[in-house]
C-alpha positions in Angstrom: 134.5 -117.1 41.4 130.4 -117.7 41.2 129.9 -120.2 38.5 127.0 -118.2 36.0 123.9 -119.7 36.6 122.0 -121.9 34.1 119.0 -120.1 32.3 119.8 -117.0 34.6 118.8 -114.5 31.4 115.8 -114.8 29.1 116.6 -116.3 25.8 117.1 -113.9 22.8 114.4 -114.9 19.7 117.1 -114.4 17.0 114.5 -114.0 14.6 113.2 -110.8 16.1 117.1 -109.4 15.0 117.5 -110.9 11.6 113.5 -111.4 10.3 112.6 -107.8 9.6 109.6 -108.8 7.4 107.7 -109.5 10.4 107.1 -107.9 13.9 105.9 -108.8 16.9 102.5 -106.8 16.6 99.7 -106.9 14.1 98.5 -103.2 13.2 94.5 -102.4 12.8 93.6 -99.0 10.6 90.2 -97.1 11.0 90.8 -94.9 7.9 89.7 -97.0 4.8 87.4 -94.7 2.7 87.1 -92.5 5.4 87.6 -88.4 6.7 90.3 -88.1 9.2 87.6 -86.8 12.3 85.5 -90.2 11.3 88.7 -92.3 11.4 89.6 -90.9 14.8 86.0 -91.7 15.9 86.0 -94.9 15.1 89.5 -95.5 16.6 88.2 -94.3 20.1 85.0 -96.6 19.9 87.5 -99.9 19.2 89.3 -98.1 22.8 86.3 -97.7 24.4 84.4 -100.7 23.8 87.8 -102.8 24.1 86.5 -105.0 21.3 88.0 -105.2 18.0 84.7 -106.2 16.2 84.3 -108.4 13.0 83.0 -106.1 10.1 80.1 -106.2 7.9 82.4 -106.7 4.4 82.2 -111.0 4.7 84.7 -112.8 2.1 84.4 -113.9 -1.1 86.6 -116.0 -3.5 85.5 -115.8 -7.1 86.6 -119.3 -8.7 87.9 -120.4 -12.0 84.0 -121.0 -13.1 82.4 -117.5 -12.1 80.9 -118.5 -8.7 81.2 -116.8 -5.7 82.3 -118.1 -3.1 81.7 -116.7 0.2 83.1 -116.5 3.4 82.2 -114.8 7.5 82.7 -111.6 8.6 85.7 -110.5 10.3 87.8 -108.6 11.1 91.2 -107.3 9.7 95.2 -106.4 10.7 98.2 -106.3 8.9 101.7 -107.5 10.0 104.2 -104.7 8.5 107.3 -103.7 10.0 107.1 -99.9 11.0 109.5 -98.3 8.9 107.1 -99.9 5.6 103.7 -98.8 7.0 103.7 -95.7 4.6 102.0 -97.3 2.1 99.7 -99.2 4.1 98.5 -95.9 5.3 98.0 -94.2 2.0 94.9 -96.6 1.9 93.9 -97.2 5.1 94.4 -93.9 6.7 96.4 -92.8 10.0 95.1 -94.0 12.8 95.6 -97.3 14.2 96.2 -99.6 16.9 99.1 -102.1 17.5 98.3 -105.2 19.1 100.8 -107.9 20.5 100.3 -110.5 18.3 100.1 -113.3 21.2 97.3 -112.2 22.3 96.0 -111.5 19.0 97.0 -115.2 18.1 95.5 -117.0 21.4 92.8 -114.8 22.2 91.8 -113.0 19.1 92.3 -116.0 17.3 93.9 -114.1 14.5 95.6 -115.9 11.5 97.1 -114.9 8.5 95.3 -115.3 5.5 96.4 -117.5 2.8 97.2 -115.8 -0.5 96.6 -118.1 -3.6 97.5 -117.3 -7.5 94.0 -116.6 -9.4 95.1 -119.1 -11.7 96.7 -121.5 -9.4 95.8 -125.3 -10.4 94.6 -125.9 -6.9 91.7 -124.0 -8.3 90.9 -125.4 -11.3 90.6 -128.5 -9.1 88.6 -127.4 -6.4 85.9 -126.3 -8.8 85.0 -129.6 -9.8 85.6 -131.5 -6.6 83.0 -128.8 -5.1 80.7 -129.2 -7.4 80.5 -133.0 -7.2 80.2 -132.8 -3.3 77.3 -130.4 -3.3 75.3 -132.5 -5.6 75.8 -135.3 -3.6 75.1 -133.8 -0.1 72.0 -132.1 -1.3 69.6 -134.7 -0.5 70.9 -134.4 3.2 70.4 -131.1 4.8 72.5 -131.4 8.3 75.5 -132.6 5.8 74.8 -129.7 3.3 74.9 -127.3 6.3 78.2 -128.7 8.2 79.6 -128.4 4.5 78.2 -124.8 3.9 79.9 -123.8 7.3 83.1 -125.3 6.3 83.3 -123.0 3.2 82.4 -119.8 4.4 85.6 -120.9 6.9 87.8 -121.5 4.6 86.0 -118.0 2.3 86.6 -115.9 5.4 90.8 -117.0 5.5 91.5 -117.3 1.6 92.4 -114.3 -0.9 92.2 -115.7 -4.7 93.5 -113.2 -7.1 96.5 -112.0 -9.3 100.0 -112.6 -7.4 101.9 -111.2 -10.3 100.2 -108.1 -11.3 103.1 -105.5 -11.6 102.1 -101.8 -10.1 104.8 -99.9 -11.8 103.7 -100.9 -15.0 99.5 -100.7 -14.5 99.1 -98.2 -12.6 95.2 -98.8 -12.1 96.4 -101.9 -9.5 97.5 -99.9 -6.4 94.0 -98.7 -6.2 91.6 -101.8 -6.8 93.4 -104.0 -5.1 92.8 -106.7 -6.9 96.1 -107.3 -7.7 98.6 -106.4 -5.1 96.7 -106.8 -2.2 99.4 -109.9 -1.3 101.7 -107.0 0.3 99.0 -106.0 2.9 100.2 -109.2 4.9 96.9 -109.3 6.3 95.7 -111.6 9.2 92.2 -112.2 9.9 89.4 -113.3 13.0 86.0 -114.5 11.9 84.9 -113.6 15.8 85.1 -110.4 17.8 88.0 -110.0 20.0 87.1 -108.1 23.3 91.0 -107.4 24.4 92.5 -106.0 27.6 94.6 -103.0 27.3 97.6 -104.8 28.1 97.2 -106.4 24.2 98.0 -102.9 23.1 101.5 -102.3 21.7 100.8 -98.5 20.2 98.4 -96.2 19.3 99.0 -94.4 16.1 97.2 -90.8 15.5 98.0 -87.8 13.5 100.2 -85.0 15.6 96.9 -82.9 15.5 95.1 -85.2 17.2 97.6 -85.6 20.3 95.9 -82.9 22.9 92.4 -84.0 22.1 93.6 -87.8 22.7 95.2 -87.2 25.7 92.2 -84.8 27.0 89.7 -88.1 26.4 91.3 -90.7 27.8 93.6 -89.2 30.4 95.9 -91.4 32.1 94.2 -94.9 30.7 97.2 -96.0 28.0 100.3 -94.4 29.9 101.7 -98.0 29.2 101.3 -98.2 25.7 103.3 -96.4 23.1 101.6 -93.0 21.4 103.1 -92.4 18.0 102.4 -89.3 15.6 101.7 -91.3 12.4 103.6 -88.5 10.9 106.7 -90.2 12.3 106.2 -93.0 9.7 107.8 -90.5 6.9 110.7 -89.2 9.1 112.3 -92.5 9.8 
């Protein structure tokens, strides 16, 4: 009898059975704020151009003192597991693009953003300590500027607001934002991304939108997944 060989069948990642809070793509949503027919435009550009661009909005951290803080551009995903997109959508809309998320780590240089309690002591800390450094770097400009750089870094990566705001009992949360925005498990690139098509996991479009989709681009993502966003509420 033929001994099995060593190594002879890729190793299962255990985690991808049993961790169902994460998957192994990172969605992007063109619908914030937006008609259906502009959200579907926009998707097609992202296609077209293969670049996942960083967006005008740049961060901003409001600290314990009243300053703003402020951070780059970029650009935004989520990492949701399928079946708990629906909400997701209600804001950002139905159209989107999945993206493996090693690419989206290596090349994209995506990472997720780190969430912090609005009244987290770190905070209270960091207002002082900033303040001290600035007044001391001031009189050298080339220090001021590698500082200034550093911040907007650390702006563009870091969400500062209320991680214990409850929705079902203020209502007025689910819609600014400001307070349960922790659940978008959002990652984040302070550069564009210009990705090959092989990065793409899915395409998510309405069931309307099917015929004019495959009319545009023909035979081009035959290897990546097409799902009617409707499909979100059936399973």
């Amino acid at each position: 009898m033929n001994e099995p060989q060593p190594n002879s069948q890729p190793k299962i990642n255990l985690a991808d059975f049993f961790q169902r809070f994460s998957t192994q793509v990172l969605w992007h949503f063109t619908g914030y704020n937006k008609l259906p027919d502009k959200a579907y435009q926009i998707l097609n550009l992202i296609l077209g151009s293969k670049t996942l661009k960083a967006g005008s909005t740049t961060g901003k951290i409001i600290m314990p003192n009243g300053k703003d803080r402020w951070g780059y551009r970029h650009s935004c995903m989520c990492d949701i597991p399928f079946r708990d997109l629906r909400i997701h959508m209600l804001r950002y809309g139905q159209f989107g693009i999945a993206f493996y998320k090693r690419p989206a780590i290596t090349r994209g240089n995506f990472n997720p953003v780190l969430y912090v309690h609005r009244d987290n002591i770190m905070f209270q800390q960091i207002d002082g300590l900033l303040a001290s450094i600035e007044a001391e770097v001031r009189s050298n400009p080339e220090l001021a500027k590698r500082l200034q750089k550093y911040l907007l870094t650390i702006g563009g990566y870091v969400k500062r607001s209320d991680l214990i705001g409850k929705i079902e009992i203020d209502s007025r949360l689910d819609d600014s934002q400001d307070n349960n925005f922790y659940y978008e498990r959002e990652w984040r690139s302070l550069n564009d991304w210009t990705f090959d098509d092989s990065a793409i996991a899915a395409i998510m479009i309405p069931q309307e939108y099917r015929n004019q989709f495959h009319q545009l681009w023909k035979e081009r993502f035959v290897n990546s997944s097409l799902i009617s966003s409707q499909m979100v509420e059936a399973l």
